[in-house]
gemmi code that builds the backbone of each chain (N, CA, C; Angstrom):
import gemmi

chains = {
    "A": [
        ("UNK", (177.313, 248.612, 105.887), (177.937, 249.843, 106.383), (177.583, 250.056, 107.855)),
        ("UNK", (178.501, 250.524, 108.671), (178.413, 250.862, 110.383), (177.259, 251.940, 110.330)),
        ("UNK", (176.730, 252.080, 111.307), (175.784, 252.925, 111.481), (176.465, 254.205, 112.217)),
        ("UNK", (175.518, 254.813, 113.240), (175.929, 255.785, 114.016), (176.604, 254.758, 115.333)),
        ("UNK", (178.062, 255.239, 115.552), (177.914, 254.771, 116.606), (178.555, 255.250, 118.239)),
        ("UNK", (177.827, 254.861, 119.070), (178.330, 255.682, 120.671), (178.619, 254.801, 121.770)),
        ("UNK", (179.394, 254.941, 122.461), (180.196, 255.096, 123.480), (180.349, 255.708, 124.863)),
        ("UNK", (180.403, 255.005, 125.916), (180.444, 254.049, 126.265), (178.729, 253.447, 126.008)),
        ("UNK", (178.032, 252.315, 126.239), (176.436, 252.210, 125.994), (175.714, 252.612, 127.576)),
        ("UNK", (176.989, 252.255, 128.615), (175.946, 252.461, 129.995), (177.095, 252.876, 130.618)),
        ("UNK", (176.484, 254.277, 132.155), (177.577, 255.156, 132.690), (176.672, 254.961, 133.726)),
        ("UNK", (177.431, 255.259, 135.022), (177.125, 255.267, 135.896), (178.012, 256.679, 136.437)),
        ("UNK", (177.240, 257.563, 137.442), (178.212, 258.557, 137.668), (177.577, 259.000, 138.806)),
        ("UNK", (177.983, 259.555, 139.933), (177.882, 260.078, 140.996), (177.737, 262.057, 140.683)),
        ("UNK", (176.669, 262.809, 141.852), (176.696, 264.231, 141.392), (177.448, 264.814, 141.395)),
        ("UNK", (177.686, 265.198, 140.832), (178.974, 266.722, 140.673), (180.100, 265.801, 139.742)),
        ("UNK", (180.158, 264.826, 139.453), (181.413, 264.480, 138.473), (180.631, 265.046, 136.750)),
        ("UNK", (182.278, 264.667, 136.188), (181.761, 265.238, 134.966), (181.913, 264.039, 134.091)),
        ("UNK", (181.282, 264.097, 132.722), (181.398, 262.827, 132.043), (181.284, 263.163, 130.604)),
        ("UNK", (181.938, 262.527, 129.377), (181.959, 262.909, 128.082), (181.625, 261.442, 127.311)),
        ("UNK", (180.851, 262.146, 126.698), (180.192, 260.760, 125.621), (180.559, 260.737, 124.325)),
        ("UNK", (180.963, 259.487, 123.637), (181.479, 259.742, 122.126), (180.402, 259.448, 121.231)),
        ("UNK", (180.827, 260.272, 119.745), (179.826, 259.712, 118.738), (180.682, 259.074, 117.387)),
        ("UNK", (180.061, 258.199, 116.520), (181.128, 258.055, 115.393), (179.825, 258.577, 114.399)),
        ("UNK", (180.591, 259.154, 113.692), (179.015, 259.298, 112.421), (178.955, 258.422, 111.367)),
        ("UNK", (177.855, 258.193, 110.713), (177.685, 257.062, 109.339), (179.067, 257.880, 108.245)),
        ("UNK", (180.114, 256.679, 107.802), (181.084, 257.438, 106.907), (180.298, 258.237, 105.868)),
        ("UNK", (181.175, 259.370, 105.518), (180.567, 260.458, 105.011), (179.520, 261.276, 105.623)),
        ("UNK", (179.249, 261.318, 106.574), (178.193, 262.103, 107.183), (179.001, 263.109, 108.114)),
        ("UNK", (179.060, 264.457, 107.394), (179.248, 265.786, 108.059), (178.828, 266.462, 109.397)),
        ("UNK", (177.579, 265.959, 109.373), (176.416, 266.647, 110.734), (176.688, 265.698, 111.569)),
        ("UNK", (176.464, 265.799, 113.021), (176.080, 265.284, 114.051), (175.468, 266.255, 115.052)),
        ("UNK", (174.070, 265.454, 115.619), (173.365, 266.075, 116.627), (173.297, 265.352, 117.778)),
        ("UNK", (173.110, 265.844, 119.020), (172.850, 265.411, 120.217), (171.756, 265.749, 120.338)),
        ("UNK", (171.105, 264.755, 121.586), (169.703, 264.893, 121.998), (169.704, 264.121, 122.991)),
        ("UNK", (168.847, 264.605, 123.981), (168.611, 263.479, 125.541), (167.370, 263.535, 125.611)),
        ("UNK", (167.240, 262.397, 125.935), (165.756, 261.571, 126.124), (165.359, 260.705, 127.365)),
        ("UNK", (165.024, 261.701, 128.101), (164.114, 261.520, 129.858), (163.405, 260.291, 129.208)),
        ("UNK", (163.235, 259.272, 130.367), (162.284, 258.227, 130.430), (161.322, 258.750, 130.279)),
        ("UNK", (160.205, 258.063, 129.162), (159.091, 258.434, 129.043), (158.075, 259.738, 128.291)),
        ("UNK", (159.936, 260.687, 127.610), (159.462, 261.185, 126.931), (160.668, 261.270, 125.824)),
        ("UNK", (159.911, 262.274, 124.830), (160.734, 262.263, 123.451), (162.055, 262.901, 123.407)),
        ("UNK", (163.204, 262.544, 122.627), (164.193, 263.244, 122.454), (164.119, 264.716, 122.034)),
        ("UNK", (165.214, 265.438, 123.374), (165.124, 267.092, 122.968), (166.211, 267.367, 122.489)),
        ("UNK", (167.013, 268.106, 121.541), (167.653, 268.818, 121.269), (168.705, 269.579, 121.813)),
        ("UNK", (169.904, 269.199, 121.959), (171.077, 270.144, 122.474), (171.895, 270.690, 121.886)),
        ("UNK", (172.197, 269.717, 120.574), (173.474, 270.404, 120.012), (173.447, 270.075, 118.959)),
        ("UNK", (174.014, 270.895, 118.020), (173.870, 269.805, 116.048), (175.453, 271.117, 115.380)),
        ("UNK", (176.388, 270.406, 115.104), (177.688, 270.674, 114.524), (177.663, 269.828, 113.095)),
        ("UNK", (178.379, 270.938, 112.059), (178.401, 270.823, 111.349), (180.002, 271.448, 110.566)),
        ("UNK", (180.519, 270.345, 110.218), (182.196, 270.879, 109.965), (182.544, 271.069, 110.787)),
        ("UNK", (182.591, 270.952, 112.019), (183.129, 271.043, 113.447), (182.718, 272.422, 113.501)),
        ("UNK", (181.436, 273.082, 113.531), (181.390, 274.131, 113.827), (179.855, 273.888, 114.408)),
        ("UNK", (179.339, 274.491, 116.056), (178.316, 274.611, 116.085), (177.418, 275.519, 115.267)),
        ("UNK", (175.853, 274.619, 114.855), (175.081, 275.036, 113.973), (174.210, 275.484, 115.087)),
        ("UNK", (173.777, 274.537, 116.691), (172.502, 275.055, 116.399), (172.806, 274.576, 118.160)),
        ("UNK", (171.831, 274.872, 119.093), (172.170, 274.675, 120.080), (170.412, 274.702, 121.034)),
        ("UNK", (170.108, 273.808, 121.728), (168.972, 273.727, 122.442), (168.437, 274.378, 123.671)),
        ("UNK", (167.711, 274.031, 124.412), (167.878, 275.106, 125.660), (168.241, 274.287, 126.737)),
        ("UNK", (169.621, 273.644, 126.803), (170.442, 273.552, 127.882), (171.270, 274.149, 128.202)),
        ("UNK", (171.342, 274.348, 129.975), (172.356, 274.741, 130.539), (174.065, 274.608, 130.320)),
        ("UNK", (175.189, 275.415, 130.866), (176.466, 275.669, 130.014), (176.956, 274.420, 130.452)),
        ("UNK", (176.349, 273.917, 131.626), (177.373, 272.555, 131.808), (177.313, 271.754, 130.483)),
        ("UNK", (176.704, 271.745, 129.278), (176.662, 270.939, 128.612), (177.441, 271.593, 127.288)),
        ("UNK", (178.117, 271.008, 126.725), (179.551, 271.125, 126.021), (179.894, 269.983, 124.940)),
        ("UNK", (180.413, 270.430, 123.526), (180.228, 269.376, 122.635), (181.193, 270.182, 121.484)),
        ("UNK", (182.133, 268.863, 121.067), (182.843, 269.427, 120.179), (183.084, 268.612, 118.972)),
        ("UNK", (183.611, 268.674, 117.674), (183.533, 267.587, 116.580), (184.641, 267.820, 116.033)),
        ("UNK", (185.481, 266.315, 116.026), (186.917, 266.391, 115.936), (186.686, 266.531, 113.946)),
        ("UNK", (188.171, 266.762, 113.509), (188.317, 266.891, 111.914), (187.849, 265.220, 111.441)),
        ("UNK", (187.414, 264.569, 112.054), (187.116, 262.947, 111.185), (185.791, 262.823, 111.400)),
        ("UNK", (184.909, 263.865, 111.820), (183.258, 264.052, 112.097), (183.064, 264.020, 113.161)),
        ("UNK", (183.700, 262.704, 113.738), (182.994, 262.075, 115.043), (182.768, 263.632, 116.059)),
        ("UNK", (182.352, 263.018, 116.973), (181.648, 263.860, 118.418), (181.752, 263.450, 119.606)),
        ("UNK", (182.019, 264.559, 120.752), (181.934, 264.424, 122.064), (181.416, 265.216, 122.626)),
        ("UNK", (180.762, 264.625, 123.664), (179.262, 265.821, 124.437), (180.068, 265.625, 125.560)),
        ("UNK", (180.300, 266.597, 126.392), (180.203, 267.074, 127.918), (179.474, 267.182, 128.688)),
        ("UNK", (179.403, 266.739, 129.600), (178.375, 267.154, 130.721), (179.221, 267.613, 132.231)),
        ("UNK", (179.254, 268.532, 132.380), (180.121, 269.002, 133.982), (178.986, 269.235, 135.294)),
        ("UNK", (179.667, 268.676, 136.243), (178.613, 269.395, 137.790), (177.616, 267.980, 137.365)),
        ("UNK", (177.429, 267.180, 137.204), (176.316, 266.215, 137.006), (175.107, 266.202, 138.003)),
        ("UNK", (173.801, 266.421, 137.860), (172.801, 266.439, 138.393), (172.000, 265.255, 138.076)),
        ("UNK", (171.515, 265.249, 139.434), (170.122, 263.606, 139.219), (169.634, 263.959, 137.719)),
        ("UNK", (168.810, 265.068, 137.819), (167.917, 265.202, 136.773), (169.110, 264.933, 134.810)),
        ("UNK", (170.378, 264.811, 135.366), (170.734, 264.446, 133.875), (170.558, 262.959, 133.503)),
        ("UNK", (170.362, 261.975, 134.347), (170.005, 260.979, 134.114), (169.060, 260.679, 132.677)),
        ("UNK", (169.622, 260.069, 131.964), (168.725, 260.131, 130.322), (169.192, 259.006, 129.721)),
        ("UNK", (168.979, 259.017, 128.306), (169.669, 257.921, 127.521), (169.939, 259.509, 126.114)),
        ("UNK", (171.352, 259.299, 126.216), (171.982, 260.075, 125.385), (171.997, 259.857, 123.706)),
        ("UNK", (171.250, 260.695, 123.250), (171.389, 260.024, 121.646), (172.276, 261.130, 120.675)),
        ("UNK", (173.218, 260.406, 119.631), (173.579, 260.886, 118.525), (173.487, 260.471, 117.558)),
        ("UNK", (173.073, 261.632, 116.527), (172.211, 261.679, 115.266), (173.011, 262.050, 114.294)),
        ("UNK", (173.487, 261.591, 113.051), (174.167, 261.930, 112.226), (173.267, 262.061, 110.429)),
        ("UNK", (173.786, 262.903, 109.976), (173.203, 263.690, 108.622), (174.326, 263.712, 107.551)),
        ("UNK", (174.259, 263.355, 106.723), (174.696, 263.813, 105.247), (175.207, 265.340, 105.058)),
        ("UNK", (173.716, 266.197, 105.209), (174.059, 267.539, 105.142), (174.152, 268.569, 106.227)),
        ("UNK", (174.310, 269.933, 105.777), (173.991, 270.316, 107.000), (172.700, 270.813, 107.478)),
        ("UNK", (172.140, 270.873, 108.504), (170.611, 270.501, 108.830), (169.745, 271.446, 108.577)),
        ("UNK", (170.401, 272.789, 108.246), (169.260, 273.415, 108.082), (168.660, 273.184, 106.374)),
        ("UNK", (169.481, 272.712, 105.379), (168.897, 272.385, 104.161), (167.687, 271.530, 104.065)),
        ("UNK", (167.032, 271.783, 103.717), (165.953, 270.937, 103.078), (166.186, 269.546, 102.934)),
        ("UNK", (164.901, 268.423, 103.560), (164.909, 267.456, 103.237), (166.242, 266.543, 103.935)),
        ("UNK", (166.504, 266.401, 105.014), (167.809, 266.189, 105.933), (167.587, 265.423, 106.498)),
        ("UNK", (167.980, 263.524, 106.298), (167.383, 262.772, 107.184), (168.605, 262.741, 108.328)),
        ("UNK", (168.196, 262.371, 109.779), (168.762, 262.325, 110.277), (168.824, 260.843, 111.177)),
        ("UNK", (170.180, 260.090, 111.151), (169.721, 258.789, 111.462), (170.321, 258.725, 113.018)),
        ("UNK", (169.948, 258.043, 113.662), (170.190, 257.569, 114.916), (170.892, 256.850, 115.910)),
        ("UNK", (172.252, 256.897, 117.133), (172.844, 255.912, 117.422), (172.290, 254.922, 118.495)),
        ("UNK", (172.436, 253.930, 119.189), (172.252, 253.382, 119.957), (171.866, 254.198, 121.393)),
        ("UNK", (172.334, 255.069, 121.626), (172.189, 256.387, 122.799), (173.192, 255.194, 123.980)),
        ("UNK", (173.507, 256.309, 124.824), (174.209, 256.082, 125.985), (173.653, 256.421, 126.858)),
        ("UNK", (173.535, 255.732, 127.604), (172.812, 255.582, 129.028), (173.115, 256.090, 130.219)),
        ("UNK", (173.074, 257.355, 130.381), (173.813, 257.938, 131.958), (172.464, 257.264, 133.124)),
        ("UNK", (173.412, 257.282, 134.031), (172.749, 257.112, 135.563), (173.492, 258.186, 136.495)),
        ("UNK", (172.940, 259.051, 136.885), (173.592, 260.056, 138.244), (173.062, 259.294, 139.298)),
        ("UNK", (174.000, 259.179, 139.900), (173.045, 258.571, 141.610), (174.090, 259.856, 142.613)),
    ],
    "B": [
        ("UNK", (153.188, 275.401, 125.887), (152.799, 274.391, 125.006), (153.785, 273.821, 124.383)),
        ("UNK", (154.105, 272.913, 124.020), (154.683, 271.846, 123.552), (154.586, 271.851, 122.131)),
        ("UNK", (155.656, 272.175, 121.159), (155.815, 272.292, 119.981), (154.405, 271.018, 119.172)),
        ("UNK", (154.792, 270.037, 120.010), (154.837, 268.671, 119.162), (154.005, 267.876, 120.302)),
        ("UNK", (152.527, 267.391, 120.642), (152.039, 266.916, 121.508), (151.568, 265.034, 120.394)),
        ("UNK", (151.705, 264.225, 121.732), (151.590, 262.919, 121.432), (150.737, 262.380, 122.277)),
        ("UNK", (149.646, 261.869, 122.443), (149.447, 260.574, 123.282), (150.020, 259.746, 123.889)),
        ("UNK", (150.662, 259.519, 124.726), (151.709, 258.865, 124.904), (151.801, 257.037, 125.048)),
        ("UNK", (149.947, 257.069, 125.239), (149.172, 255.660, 125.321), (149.836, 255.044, 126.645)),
        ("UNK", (149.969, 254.155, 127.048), (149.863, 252.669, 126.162), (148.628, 252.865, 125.427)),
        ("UNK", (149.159, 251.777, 123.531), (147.702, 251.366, 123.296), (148.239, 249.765, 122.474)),
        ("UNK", (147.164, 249.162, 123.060), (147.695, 247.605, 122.929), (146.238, 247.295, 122.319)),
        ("UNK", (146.796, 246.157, 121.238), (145.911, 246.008, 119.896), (146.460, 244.759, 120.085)),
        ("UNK", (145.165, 244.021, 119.377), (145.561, 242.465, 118.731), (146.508, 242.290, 117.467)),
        ("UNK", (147.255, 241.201, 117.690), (148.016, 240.635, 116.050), (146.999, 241.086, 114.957)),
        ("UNK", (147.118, 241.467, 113.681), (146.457, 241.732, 112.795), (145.691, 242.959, 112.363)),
        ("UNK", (145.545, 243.611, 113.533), (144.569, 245.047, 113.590), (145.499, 245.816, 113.274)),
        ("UNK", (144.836, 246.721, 112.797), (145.383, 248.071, 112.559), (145.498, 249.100, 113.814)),
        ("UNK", (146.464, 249.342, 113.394), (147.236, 251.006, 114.658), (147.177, 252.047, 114.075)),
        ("UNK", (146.663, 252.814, 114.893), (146.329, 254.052, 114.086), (147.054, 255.106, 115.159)),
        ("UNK", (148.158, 255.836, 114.941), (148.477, 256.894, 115.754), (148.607, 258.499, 115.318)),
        ("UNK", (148.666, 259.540, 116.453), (148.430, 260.829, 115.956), (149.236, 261.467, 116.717)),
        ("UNK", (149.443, 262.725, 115.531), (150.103, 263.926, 116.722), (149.651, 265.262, 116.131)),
        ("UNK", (149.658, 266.318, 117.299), (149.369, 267.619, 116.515), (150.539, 268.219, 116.837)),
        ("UNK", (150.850, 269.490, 116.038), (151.535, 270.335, 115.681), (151.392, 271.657, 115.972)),
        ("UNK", (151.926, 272.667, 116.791), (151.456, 274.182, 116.889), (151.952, 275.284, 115.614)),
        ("UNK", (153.141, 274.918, 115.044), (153.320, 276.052, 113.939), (153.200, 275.241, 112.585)),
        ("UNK", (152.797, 276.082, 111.750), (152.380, 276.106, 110.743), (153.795, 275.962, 109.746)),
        ("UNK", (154.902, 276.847, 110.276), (156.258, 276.662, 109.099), (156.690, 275.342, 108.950)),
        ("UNK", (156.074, 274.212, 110.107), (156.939, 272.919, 110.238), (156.467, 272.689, 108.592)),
        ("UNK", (157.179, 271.670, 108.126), (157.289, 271.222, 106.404), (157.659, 269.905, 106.234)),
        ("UNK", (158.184, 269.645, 107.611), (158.688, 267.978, 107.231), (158.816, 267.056, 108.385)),
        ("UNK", (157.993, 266.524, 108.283), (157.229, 264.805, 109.447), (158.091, 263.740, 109.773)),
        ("UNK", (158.179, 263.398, 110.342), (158.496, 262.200, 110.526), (157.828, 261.259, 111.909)),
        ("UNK", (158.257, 260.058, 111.456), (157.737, 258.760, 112.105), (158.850, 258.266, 112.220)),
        ("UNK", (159.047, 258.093, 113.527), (160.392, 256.958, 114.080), (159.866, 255.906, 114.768)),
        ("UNK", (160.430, 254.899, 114.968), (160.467, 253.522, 115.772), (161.518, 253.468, 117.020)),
        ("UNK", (161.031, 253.382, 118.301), (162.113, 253.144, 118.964), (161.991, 251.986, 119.826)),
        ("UNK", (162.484, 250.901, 119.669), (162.413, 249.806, 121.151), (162.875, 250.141, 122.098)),
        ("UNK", (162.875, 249.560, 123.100), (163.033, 249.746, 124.082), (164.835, 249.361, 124.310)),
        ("UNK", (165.274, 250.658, 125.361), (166.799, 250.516, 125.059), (167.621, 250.813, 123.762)),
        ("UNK", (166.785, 250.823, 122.397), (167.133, 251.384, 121.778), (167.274, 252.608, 120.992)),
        ("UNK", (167.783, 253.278, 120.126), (167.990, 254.730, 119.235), (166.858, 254.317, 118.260)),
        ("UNK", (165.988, 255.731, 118.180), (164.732, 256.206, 116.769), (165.259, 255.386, 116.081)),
        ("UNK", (164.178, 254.665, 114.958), (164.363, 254.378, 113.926), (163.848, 254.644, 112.630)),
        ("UNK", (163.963, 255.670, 111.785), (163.325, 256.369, 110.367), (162.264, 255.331, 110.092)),
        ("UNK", (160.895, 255.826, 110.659), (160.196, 254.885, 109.414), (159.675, 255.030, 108.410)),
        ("UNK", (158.842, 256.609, 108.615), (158.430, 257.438, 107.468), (158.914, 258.773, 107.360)),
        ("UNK", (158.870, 259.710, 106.403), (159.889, 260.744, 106.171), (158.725, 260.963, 104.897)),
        ("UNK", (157.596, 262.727, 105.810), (156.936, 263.015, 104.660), (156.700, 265.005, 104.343)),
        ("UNK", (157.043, 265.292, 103.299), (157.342, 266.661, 103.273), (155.778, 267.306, 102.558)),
        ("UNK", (155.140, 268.435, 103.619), (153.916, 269.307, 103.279), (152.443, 267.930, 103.744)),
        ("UNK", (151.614, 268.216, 103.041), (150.413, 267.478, 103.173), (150.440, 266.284, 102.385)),
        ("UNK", (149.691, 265.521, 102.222), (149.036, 264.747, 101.742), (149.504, 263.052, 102.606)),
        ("UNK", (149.380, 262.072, 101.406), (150.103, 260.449, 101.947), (151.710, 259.825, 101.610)),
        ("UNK", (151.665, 258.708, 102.418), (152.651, 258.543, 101.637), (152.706, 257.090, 102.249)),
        ("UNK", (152.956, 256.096, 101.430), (152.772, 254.538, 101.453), (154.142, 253.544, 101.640)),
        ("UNK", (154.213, 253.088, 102.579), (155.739, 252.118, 102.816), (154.813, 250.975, 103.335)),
        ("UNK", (154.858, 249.718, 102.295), (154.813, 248.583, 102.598), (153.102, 248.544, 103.602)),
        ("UNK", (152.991, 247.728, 105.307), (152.066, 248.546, 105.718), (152.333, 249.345, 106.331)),
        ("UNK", (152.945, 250.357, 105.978), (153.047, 251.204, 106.974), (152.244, 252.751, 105.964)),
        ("UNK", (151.743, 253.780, 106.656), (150.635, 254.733, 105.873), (150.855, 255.801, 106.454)),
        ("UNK", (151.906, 256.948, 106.058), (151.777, 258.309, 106.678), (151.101, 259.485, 105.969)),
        ("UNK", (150.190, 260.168, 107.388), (149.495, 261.137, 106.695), (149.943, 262.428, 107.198)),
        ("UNK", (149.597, 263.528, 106.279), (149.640, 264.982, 107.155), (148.684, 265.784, 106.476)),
        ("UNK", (147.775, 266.454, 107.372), (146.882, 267.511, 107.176), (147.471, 268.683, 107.624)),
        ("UNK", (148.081, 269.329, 106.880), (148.514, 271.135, 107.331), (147.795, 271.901, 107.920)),
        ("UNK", (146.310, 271.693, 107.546), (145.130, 272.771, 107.708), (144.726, 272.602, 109.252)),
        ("UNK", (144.979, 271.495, 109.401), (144.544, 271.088, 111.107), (145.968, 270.968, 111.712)),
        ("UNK", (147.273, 270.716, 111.257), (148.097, 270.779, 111.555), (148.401, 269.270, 112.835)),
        ("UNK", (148.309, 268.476, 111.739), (147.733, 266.876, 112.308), (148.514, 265.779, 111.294)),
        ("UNK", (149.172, 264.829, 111.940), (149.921, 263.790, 111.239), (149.819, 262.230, 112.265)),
        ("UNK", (149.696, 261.581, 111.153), (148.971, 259.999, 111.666), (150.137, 259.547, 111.262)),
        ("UNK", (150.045, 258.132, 111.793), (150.685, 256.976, 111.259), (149.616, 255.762, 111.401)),
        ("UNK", (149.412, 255.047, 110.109), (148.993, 253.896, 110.012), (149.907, 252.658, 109.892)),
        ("UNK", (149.773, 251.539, 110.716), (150.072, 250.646, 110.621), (149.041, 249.003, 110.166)),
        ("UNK", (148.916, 248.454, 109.028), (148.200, 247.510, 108.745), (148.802, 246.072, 109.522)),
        ("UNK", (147.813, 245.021, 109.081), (148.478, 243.431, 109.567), (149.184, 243.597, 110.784)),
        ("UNK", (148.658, 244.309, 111.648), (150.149, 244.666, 112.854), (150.469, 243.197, 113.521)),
        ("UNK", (151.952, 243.527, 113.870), (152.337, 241.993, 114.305), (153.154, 241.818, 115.778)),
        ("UNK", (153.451, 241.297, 116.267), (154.170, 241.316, 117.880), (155.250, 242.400, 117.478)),
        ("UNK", (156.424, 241.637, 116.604), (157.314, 242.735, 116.227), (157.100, 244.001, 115.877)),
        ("UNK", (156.313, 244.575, 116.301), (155.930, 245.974, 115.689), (155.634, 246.524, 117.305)),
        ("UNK", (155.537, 245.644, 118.237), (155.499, 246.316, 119.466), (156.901, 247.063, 120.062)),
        ("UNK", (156.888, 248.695, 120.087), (157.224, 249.553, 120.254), (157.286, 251.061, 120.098)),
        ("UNK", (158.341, 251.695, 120.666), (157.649, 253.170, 121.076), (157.335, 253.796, 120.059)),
        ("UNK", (156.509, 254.782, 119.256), (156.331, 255.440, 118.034), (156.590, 256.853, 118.204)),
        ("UNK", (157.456, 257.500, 117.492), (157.660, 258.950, 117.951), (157.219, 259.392, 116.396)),
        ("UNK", (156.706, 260.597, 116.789), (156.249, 261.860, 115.762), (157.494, 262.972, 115.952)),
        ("UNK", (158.167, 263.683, 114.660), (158.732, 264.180, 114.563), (158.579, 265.159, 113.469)),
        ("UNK", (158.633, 266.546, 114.160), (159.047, 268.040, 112.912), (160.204, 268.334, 112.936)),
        ("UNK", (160.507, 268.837, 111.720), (162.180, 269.253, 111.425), (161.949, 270.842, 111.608)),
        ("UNK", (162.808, 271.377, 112.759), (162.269, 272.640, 112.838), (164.061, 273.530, 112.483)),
        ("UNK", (164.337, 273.788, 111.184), (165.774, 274.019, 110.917), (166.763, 273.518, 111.281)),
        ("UNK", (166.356, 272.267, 111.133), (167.866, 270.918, 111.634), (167.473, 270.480, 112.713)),
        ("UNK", (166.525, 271.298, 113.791), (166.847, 270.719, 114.669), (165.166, 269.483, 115.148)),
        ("UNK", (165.355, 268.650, 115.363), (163.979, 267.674, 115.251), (163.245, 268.066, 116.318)),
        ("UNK", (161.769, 267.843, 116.481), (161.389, 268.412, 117.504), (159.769, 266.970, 117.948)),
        ("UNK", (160.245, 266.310, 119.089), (159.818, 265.147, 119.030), (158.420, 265.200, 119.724)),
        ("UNK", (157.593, 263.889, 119.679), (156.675, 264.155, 120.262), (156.794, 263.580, 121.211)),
        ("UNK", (155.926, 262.895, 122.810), (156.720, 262.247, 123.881), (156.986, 260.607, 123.447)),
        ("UNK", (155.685, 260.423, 122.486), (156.059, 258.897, 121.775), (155.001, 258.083, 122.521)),
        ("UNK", (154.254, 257.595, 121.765), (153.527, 256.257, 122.184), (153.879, 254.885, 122.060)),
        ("UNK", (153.848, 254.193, 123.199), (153.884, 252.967, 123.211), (152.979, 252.203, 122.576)),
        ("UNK", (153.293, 250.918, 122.160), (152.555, 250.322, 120.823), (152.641, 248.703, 121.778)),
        ("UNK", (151.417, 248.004, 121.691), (151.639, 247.065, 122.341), (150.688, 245.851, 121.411)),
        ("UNK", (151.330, 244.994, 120.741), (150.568, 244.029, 120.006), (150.800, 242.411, 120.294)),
        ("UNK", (149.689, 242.745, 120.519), (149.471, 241.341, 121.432), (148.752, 240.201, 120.573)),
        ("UNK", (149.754, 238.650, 120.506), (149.502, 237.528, 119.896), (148.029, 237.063, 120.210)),
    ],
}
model = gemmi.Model(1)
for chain_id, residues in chains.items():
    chain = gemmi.Chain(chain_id)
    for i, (resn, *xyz) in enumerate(residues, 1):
        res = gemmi.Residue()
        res.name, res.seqid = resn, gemmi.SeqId(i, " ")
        for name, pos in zip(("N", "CA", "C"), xyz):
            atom = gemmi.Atom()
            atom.name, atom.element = name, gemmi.Element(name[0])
            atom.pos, atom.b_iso = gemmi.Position(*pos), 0.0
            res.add_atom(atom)
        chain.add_residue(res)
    model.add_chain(chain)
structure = gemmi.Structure()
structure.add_model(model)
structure.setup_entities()
């Protein structure tokens, strides 16, 4: 079975452009979460939709934007691009929805922004 | 403070030794642990998945959690080259995961 999977794997982008990242989720898996992960440290939390409805949302700024089409999958936004978004972009997909008990959440390859 | 604090190491061990890693925890509601694997360039990988206190045994791999100290290990036995990579500690804080910065794991032939 396919795993989680994302799109494009490596971006390159200049400041102030905007850029959207895809997710596919494991078939049958309802949830998908986003998370960005700075070199050197752990993945934080931005966004987690569930039925195409946001569940839960992290403490990023509005440039960041995410929506989940009717077939699960996912797309994150990022507008105004700043150095500091430079990360490796991860999406996380779930069975249920996340706030239930016991919710594993598995992992895609992440996408790789570069702002220069 | 940082929900979820890690060591971030490097800690580089011989083929065969045991790895022993840790993280602490600031709230008390967290209920459910985890241990991911990540290489380098690549997405977490589930290694252990453990709910409240006590152990829990995969192959060599050995996860613990103490509630009372609010403290969770990962043991690794026989460690081997392939096992060199990043180790993240993870709480499920209502869906949303809450990571630690992740230690590097370095096992050297």
């Amino acid at each position: 079975d396919a795993g989680v999977t994302q799109s494009p794997t490596h971006l390159i982008k200049t400041r102030g452009q905007q850029v959207t990242l895809r997710c596919s989720p494991i078939s049958g898996h309802k949830s998908v979460s986003w998370y960005q992960q700075v070199l050197g440290q752990g993945p934080q939390f931005i966004f987690q939709y569930y039925e195409k409805e946001e569940r839960g949302r992290g403490n990023f700024p509005d440039r960041f934007s995410a929506r989940q089409f009717p077939n699960y999958s996912s797309e994150l936004n990022v507008n105004a691009l700043l150095l500091g978004d430079s990360a490796l972009y991860l999406c996380a997909s779930s069975s249920k929805q996340l706030t239930l008990a016991k919710n594993i959440q598995y992992f895609g390859a992440g996408t790789r922004l570069s702002v220069l | 403070q940082k929900e979820v604090e890690q060591d971030p190491g490097p800690l580089s061990v011989p083929e065969g030794a045991i790895v022993s890693l840790n993280c602490t925890y600031s709230n008390s509601a967290f209920q459910y642990f985890m241990w991911y694997r990540q290489y380098s360039r690549k997405g977490p990988e589930l290694l252990m998945y453990t709910y409240s206190s006590g152990n829990k045994e995969d192959g060599r791999f050995t996860a613990q959690v103490d509630k009372s100290s609010k403290y969770i290990s990962l043991f690794i036995r026989d460690s081997q080259p392939s096992d060199s990579a990043t180790y993240l500690c993870a709480t499920d804080s209502w869906g949303k995961l809450q990571f630690g910065a992740g230690t590097q794991v370095v096992v050297t032939p």
